[in-house]
C-alpha positions as CSV (number, residue, x, y, z in Angstrom):
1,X,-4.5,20.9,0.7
2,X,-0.4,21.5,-0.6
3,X,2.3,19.6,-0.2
4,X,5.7,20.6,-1.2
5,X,7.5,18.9,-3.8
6,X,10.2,17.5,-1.0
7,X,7.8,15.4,0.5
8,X,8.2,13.1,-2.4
9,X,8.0,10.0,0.0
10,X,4.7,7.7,0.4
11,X,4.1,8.7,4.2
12,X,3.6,13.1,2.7
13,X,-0.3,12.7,3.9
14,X,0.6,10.7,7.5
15,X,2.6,14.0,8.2
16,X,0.5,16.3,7.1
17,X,-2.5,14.8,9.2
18,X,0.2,13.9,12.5
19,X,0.9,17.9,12.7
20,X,-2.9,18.5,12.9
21,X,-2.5,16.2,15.8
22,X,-4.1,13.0,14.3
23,X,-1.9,10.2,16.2
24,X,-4.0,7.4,15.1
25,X,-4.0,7.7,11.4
26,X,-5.6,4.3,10.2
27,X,-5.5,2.8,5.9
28,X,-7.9,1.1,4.4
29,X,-7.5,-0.9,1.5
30,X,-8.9,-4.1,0.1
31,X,-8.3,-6.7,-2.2
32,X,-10.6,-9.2,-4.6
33,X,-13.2,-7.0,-5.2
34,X,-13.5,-7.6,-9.1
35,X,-12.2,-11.1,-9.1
36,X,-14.7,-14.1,-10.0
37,X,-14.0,-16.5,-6.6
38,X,-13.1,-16.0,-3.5
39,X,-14.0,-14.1,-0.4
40,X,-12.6,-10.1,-0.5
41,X,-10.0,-9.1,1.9
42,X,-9.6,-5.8,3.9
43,X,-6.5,-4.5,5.6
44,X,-6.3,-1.9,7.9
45,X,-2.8,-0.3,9.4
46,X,-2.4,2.1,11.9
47,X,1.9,3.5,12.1
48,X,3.4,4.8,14.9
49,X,3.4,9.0,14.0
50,X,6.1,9.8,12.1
51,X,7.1,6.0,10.4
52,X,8.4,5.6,7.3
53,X,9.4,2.6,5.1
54,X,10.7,3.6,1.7
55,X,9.7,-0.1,0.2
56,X,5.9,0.0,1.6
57,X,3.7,0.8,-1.1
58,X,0.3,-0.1,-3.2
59,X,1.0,-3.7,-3.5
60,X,-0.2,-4.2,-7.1
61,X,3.7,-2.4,-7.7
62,X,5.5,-5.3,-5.6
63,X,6.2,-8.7,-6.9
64,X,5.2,-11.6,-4.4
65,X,8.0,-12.2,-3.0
66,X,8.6,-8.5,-1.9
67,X,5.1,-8.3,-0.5
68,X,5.5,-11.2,1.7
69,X,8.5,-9.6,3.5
70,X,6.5,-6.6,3.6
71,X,3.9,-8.1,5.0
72,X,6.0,-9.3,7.8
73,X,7.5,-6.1,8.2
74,X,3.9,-4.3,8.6
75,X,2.7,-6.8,11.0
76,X,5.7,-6.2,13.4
77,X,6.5,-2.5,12.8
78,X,2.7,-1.4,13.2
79,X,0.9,0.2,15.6
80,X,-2.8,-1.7,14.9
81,X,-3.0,-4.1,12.4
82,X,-6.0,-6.2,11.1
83,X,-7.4,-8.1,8.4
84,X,-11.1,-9.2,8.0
85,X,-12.7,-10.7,4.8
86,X,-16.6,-11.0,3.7
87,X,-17.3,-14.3,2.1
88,X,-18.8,-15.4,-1.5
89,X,-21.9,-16.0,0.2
90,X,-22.3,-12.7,1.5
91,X,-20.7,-11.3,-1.7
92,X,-23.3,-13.1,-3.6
93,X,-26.7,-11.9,-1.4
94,X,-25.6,-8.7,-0.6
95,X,-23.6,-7.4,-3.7
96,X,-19.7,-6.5,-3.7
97,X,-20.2,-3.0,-1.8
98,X,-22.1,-4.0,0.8
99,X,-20.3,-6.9,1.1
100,X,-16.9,-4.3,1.1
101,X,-18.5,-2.3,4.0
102,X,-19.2,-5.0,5.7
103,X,-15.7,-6.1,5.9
104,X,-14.7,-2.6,6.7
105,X,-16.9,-2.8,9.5
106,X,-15.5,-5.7,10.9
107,X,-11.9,-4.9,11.2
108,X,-13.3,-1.3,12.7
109,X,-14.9,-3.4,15.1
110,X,-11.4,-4.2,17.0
111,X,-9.7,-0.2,17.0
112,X,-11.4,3.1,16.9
113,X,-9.0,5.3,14.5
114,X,-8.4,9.4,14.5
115,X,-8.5,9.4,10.9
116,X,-9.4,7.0,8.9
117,X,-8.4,6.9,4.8
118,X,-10.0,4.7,2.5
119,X,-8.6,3.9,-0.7
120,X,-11.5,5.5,-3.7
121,X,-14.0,7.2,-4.1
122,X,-15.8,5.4,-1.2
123,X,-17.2,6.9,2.1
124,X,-18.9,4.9,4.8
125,X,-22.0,5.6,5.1
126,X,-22.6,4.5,8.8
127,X,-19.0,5.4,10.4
128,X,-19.3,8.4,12.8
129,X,-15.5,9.2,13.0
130,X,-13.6,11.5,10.6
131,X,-12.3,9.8,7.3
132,X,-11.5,11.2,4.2
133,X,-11.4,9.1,0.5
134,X,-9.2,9.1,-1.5
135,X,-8.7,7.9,-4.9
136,X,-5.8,5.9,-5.8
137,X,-4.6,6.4,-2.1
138,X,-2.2,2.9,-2.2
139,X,0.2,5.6,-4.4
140,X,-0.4,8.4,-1.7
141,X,-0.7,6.9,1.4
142,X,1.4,5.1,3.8
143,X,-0.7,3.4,5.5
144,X,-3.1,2.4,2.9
145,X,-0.5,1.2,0.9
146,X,1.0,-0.9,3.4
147,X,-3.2,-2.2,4.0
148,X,-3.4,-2.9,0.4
149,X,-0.4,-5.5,1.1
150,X,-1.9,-7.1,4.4
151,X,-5.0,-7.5,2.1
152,X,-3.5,-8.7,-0.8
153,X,-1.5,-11.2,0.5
154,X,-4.1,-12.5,3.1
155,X,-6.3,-13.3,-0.3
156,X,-3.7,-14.5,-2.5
157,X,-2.8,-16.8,0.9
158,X,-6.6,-18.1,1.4
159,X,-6.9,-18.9,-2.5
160,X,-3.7,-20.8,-2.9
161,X,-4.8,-23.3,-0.1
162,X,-8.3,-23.3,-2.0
163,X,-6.3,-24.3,-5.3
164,X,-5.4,-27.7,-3.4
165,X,-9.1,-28.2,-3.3
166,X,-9.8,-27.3,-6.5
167,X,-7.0,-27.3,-8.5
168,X,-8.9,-27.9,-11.9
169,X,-9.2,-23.9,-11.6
170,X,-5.9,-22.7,-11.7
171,X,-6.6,-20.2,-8.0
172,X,-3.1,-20.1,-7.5
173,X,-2.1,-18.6,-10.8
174,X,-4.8,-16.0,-11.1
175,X,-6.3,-16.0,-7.7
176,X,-9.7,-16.0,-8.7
177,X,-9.6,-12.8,-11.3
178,X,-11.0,-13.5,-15.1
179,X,-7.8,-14.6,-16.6
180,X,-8.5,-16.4,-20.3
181,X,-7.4,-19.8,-18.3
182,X,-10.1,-19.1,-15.6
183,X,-12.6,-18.4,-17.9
184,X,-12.2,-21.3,-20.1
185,X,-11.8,-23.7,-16.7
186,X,-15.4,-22.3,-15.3
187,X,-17.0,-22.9,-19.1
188,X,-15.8,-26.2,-18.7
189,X,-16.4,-27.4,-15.2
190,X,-19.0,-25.2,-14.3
191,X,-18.4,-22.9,-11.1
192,X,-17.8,-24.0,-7.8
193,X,-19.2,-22.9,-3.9
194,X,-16.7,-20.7,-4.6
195,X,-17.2,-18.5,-7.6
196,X,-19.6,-15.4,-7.2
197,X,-22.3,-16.5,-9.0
198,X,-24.2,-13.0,-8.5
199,X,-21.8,-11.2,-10.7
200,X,-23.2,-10.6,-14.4
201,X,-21.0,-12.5,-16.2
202,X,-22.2,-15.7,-15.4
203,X,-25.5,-15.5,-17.0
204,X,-23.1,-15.7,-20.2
205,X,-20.4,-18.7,-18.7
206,X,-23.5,-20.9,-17.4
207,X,-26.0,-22.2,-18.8
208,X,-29.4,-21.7,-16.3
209,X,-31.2,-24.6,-15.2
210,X,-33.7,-25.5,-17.7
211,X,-30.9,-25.3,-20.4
212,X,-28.1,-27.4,-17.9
């Protein structure tokens, strides 16, 4: 697939796909999947052919302030939006993949897309519709950019209301991610319901039970 060097703008692969008569072009993109706490997010956002914002983009490039307005601007401007999450429970018995698919699954459950791009590597294995992966698609795509902000700020929402609960862990500074502070906080407390005690590094932070 080319695209000329014109079509500089985020939205290059909505318009290629709209003129092959894919109206319903949905992005995938979610958020929390390497941090130590917290449930992972997925966004999913479906434009209106031929929309174009020149501010949307992958929402690790937008200070927090920018993606909240963004975030209201998606949410309005959009023609599907949704935002489903798979818990640290589920993170924990199924592993962070399936526990990703799962959440994929869920906000699939409420539209059924044309197209359907997912940020990475990552194909469905059980979706019957066309979709097409591609890697670092919150810098190529639209509408996975604009998902990676409904996703990121939906988390970074969910785990400053968990800081008032636990606020000996710093959430609303690092929102769950292995920052030095988080690290040192998780040594010293030990992890809450809310960690993902399934991940690896654990076995090194906590003691098991018959050294506890």
């Amino acid at each position: 697939m080319l695209f000329r060097k014109d079509s500089l703008e985020l939205s290059f692969i909505e318009k290629f796909y709209w003129s092959q008569g894919f109206n319903k072009i949905a992005g995938i993109d979610e958020a929390g999947r390497g941090a130590l706490a917290g449930p992972l997010f997925v966004g999913l956002v479906i434009f209106p052919p031929g929309y174009y914002h020149p501010e949307i983009k992958d929402s690790k490039l937008l200070p927090p302030e920018k993606r909240e307005k963004l975030y209201e601007i998606i949410t309005k401007e959009a023609l599907f939006w949704g935002v489903s999450s798979a818990s640290v429970d589920e993170i924990n018995q199924m592993g962070i993949i399936k526990a990703l698919f799962l959440a994929i699954e869920r906000v699939l459950s409420q539209v059924e897309p044309d197209l359907l791009l997912i940020d990475g590597p990552l194909i469905l294995p059980n979706y019957r519709g066309v979709q097409k992966a591609l890697v670092k698609g919150d810098r190529l795509s639209l509408s996975i950019g604009a998902a990676s902000i409904l996703a990121k700020v939906s988390r970074d929402r969910y785990m400053m209301e968990l800081s008032k609960e636990y606020p000996e862990y710093g959430f609303d500074k690092h929102k769950g991610y292995a920052t030095r502070k988080h690290l040192l906080a998780i040594e010293k407390y030990g992890p809450s319901p809310h960690h993902r005690i399934s991940f690896k590094c654990f076995d090194k932070l906590c003691p098991s039970p018959e050294e506890a």
